[in-house]
N, C-alpha and C positions, 0 to 999 in steps of 0.2 A: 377643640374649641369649646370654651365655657355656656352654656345655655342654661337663659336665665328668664324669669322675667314675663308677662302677660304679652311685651309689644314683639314687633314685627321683625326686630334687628337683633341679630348676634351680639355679645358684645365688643368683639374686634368690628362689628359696621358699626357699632353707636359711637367708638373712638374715634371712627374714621368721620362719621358724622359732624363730631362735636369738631375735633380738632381742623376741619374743614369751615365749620360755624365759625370759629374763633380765629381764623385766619385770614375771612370773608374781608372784601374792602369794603361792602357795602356794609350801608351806618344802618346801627342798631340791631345787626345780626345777632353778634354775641351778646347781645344784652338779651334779646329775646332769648337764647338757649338756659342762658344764667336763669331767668326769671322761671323757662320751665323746670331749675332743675333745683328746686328749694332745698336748702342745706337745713339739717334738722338740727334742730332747737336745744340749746346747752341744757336746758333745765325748764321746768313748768309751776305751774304754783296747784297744791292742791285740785283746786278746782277747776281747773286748764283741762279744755278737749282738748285730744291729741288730734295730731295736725298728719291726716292719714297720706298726703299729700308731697311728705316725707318719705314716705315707704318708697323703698327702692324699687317694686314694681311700677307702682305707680310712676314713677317718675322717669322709667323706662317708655311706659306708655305714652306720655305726654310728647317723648323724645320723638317714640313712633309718628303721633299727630304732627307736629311743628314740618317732617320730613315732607308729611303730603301738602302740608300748607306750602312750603315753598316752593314743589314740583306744584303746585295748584291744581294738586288730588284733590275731591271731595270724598266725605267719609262714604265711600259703599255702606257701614251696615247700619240697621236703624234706619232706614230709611219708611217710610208710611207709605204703602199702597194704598189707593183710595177706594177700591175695589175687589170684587174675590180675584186673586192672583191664580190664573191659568195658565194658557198659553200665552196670552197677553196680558199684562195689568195697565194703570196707570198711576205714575208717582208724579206731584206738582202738576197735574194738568194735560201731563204727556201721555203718550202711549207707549207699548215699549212690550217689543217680541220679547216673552220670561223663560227665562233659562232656569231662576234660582227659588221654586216649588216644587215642592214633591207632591204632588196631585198625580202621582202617576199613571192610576187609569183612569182621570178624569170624574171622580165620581164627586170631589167636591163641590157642592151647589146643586148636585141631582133633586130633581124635584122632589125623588121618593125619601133621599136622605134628609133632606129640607124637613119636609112632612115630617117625617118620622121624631125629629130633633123639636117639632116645636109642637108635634102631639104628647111627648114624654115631657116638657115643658109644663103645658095645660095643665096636664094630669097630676103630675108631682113637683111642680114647683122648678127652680134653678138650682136647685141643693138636695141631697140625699141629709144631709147635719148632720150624720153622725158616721161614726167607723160603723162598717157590716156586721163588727163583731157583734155590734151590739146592737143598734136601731137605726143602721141605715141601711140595710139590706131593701133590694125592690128588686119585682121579678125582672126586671131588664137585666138587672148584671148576670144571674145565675142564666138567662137566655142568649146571651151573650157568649158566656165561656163554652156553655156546648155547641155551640154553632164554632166559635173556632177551632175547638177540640174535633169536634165533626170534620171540618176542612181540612184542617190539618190531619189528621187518620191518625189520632192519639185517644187517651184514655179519658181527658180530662185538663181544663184551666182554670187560671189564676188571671183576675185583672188587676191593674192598681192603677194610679190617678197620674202616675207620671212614668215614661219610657226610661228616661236615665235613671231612677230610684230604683224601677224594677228590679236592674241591675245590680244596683250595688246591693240595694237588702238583702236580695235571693243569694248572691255569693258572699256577701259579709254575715249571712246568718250559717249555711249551709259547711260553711270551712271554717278552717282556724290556725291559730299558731301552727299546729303539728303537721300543715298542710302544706302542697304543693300546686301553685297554679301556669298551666303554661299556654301563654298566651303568642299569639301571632304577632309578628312587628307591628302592626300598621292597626290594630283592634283598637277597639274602642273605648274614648275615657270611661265612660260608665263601669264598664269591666274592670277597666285600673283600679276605678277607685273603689268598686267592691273589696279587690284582694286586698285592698291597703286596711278597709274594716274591718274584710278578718283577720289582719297581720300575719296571713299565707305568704309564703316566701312566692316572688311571682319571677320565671325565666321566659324567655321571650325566644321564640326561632324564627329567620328568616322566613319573610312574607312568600307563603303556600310551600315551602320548602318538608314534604314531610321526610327526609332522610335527615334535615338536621334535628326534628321534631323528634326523631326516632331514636337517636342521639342521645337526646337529654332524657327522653322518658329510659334510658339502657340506663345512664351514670346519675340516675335522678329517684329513680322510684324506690326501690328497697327506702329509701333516707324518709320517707315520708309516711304519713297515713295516711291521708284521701291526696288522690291526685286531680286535679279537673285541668282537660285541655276546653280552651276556650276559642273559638274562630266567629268569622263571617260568613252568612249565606252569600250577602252581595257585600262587599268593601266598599265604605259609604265615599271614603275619597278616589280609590282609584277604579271603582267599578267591577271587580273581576270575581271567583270564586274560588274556594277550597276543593279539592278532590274528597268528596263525603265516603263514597266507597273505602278507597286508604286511610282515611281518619276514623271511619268506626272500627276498622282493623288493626288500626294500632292502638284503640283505647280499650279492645275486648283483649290483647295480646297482653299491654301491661297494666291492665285491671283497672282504668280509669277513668272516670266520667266524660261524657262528652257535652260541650253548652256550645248550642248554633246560635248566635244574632243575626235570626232576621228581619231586622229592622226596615233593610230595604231591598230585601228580595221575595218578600209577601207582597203577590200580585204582580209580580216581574220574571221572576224565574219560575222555571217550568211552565209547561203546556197549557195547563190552568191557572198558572200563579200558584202555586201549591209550594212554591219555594225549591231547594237545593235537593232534599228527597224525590221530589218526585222528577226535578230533572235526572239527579240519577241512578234511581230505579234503587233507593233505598227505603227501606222499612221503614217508615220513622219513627216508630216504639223501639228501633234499635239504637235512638239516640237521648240519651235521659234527660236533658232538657231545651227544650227550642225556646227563644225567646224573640219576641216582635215589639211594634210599637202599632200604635192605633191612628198615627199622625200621618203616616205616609199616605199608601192605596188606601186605608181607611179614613181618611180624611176627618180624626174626628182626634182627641188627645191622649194619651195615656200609653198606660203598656203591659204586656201580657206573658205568661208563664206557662207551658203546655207540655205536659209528658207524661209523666202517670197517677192513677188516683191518689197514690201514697206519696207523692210528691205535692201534689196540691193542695191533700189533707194537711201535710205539715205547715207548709207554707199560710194555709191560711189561719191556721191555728196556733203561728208560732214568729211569723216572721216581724219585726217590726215596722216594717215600711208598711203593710200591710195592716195587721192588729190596730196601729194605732194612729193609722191615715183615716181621713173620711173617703167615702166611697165616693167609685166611679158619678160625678154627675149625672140626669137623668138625660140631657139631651147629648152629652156625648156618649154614652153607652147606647143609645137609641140610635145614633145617627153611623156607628160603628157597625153595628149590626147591622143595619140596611144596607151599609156601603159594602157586606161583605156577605149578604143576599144576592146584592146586583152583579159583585166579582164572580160570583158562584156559578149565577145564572146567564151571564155576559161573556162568556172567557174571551170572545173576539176583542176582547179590549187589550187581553195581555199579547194578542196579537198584533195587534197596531203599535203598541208601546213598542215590541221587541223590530218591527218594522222601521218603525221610526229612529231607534234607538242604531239600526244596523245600517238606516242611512246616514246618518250624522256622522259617526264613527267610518267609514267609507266616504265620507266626502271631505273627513279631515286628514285620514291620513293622506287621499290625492291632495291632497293641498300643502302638504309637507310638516303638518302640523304634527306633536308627539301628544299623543296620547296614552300613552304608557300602558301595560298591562288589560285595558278595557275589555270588557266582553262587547260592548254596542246594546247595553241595557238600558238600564233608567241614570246612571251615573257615567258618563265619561270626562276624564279629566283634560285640558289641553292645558300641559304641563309650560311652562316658563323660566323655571330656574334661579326666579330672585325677587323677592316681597315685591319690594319697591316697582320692581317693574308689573307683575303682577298684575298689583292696585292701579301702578298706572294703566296698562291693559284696560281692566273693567272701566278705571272712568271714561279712558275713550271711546268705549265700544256701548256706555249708556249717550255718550254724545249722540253715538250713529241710532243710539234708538232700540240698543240691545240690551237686559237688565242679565248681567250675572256677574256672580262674584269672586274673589278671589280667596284663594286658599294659602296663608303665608303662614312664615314661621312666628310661633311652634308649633302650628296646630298638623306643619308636616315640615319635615327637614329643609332649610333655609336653600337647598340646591334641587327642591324640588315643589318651589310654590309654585301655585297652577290659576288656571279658571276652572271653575267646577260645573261645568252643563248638568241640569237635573232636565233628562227629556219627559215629556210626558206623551200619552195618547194619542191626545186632541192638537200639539202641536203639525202643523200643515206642511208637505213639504218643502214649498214658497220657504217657510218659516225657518227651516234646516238649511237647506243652501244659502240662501242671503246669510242667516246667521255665521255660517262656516266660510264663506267667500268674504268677510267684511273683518272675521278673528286673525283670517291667513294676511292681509291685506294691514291691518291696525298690528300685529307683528311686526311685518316686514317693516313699516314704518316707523316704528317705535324703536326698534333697531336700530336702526339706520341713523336716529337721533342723538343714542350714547345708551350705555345699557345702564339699569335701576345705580347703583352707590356713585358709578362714573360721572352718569347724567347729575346726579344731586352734588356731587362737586362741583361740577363745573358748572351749574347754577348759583352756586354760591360763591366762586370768585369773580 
């Protein structure tokens, strides 16, 4: 099957869609599809914007919107919380138990982090203005990387202003044509789109499967000059982890780099949050580059690069995202560093998270719900099986009062859209059961109704 496109539907569902639309007896259906779906223009004059609206994604998109308009979805994302969103926020007025934050130990809105973000405020301004290279360096960022170098029990980091760039600069600068990159199924765009920068041929193995991993690095590596195998500490959709042990043994066996993102298993995994090494019981200078974000448990924006001095040296001496980005702001490098003083000093928080995390995941699956592969960390999925219903899922379950969103195609295989619970700390366990007793319950009856493409047919005859 063909997959295309920004929106939510395959395109054997948009045919089934449209051709459902155009069939409708009720007046003005088909004209409404017609109107989403502007036929582009024979010819323009000179001076004519183009008419973006045209684009065949887009207009995929649109096809997506019109589906939830008539199932009378409203849009989940973009929505405005009107508050710091924790265990609870509130959108329009309401309250509403929050599933879809990664505040994961709670540290965002900490008084200390607070403080901290609007003392390096005072002091320097909202702006560092220039790149490190040159005149925006301030002592926060360089206290910063060794404090995560320090946590993590590496040599040395690297910050930058955004999580997904990190990515791609660090692998779009570090590989190239002559390269090979082999990524996990289920990883992460940012990673994709690194390899595509560097125009490294990129191979993908079955998600945690390291025998077929072992596979392609047999009938792969002679062919190439650098190899890098890429994984997750924590799998930001489906929650689970890689075996680090078998993965640093097969990249020392076929002589190939190792890159962990953990983006959301700093401050989740392991005993102290220390991530995927120290759950288990691996070295982590045996692994040459770890990569994180500052958005999750560190509550604060950005993203970061740790492994060794001569990794960093290069990197910051070379990389473009880097070289020729402005520096980390002063109150998010302030407020990151605190938030990862208190994880340091707090670990009883990754205890709560992983408590919390192992009730939910135990109260969904007695409830018959699929959670797929989940460890019961800071990500469990309860999987669904089809966009449309999904979507509908979430909207119901903000009726009841619950905010979390759903995860449709493409951003995962159209027979595997889900709801994505992000658990944190501080949610209560009132907060986990009612949640997981009202998802099994808005299933069951959502089912019962007609499932996602069926239901939107026979809404439109």
């Amino acid at each position: 099957m063909k997959k295309r496109g920004i929106g939510a539907l395959t395109d054997v569902a948009k045919d089934q869609l449209l051709a459902a639309a155009r069939a409708s007896r009720k007046a003005g259906l088909e004209r409404r599809f017609e109107r989403l779906v502007p036929q582009e223009k024979e010819g323009r004059t000179a001076t004519s914007a183009f008419d973006f609206s045209t684009l065949g994604d887009v207009r995929e998109l649109k096809i997506q919107r019109a589906a939830a308009e008539l199932l009378k979805i409203e849009n989940p994302f973009f929505r405005s919380h009107e508050v710091r969103a924790a265990a609870h926020t509130i959108i329009d007025g309401r309250e509403y138990i929050n599933f879809s934050s990664y505040d994961y130990c709670g540290l965002n809105g900490d008084p200390r982090v607070v403080a901290a973000a609007q003392e390096a405020t005072a002091r320097f301004g909202t702006s560092v203005s220039a790149s490190r290279v040159v005149s925006g360096e301030r002592p926060f960022h360089r206290a910063l990387e060794e404090k995560i170098a320090h946590f993590l029990g590496v040599e040395d980091a690297v910050v930058m202003v955004s999580g997904h760039a990190t990515n791609v600069t660090t692998i779009g600068h570090l590989l190239g044509p002559k390269d090979l990159v082999l990524t996990d199924t289920f990883i992460h765009n940012s990673i994709v789109e690194g390899t595509r920068l560097a125009g490294a041929t990129r191979l993908t193995f079955r998600h945690n499967n390291m025998e077929h991993l072992e596979e392609l690095l047999a009938a792969n590596r002679n062919s190439f000059n650098r190899v890098l195998i890429a994984v997750e500490g924590l799998y930001s959709m489906d929650g689970d982890a890689p075996p680090l042990q078998r993965l640093v043994r097969l990249k020392n066996r076929y002589d190939a780099w190792l890159l962990v993102d953990e983006a959301h298993a700093l401050g989740v995994v392991g005993a102290t949050g220390r991530g995927i090494a120290e759950r288990d019981g691996v070295d982590p200078n045996a692994v040459e580059i770890w990569m994180g974000t500052l958005s999750k448990t560190l509550c604060s924006c950005g993203g970061f690069i740790a492994g060794s001095s001569a990794l960093v040296e290069y990197l910051k001496a070379t990389a473009p995202g880097f070289v020729f980005s402005v520096g980390l702001p002063p109150a998010a490098s302030a407020a990151a560093l605190a938030a990862l003083e208190a994880l340091e000093a707090e670990p009883e928080r990754v205890a709560r998270l992983a408590e919390n995390g192992h009730r939910f995941l135990a109260a969904a699956k007695a409830a018959g719900l699929d959670t797929g592969t989940s460890e019961g960390l800071s990500v469990i999925p309860v999987i669904i099986g089809d966009s449309i219903l999904a979507a509908l899922m979430s909207h119901r379950l903000s009726e009841m009062g619950v905010n979390v969103q759903p995860i449709i195609y493409p951003a995962v295989p159209e027979k595997t859209a889900r709801l994505r619970f992000f658990i944190n700390a501080t949610h209560s366990a009132d907060d986990i059961d009612r949640t997981v007793a009202l998802t099994a319950e808005c299933l069951r009856r959502t089912l019962s109704d007609g499932e996602g493409l069926k239901q939107l047919a026979d809404s439109l005859r």
